[in-house]
Phi, psi and omega in degrees: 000148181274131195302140166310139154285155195207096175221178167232058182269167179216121148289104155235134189256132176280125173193149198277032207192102168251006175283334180297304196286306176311303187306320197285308205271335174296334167280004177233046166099322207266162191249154154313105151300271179237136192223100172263114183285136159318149167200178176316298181315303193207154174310174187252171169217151185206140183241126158245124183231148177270104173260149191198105177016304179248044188105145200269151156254128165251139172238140177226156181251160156185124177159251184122299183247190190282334186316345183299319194326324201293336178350131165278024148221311153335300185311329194270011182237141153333131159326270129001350134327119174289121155321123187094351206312116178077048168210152162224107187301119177269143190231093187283179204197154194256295176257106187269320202294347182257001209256293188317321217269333192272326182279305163317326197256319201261319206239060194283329172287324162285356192293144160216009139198150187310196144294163197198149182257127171212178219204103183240151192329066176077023163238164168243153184180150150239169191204143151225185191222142202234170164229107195257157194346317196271335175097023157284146173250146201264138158212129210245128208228114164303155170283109167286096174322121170199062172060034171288119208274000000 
């Protein structure tokens, strides 16, 4: 078996909307971690997390409402930036053909290349690739050995 990636990097996406966030990923597996409700006062915070054979995925949010635009580094960008631009979340995966088949049937529209077999410097894999409400892009991943402790 191939080793689990095992780091601490934390991904968090700024998005104005976390009721948004719940519906879509909760249809590619992942559950409600910590659900910090929005209040006047502060931003919500939310952990969606993926388990999987060969390691958990966590995604965490944070805003909930428009006030996320105001962000002090987010604020010098248009409204209207596609969220993520020039980044791509990778989600490795134990079973893909089950992953691609619950995204196909439920979130089909966001899909924007199938599943697929590809062949990169002496590796094999399969992956497809997504888009989520906000325009992060998503990739769904067999596990690459690619020298991870």
């Amino acid at each position: 078996m191939k080793k689990p990636i095992r780091n601490n990097l934390v991904i968090e996406l700024h998005v104005p909307d976390l009721n948004i966030v719940k519906d879509f990923y909760s249809k590619l597996g992942f559950e409600i971690g910590i659900d910090d409700k929005v209040n006047e006062k502060e931003f919500g915070y939310l952990t969606m997390i993926r388990r999987d054979k060969i390691g958990s995925t966590m995604l965490n949010f944070y805003g909930g409402d428009d006030r996320v635009y105001n962000q002090s580094f987010f604020k010098q960008f248009p409204k209207n930036t596609k969220r993520g631009y020039a980044t791509e979340v990778t989600i490795t995966t134990e079973d893909i053909e089950e992953v691609y088949k619950k995204a196909s049937e439920q979130l089909k529209d966001n899909i924007v290349r199938e599943l697929k077999e590809l062949e990169d410097h002496e590796h094999k894999w399969k992956d497809f690739r997504m888009v989520d409400p906000f325009g992060f892009y998503i990739r769904f991943t067999e596990l690459i050995d690619l020298g991870q402790e």
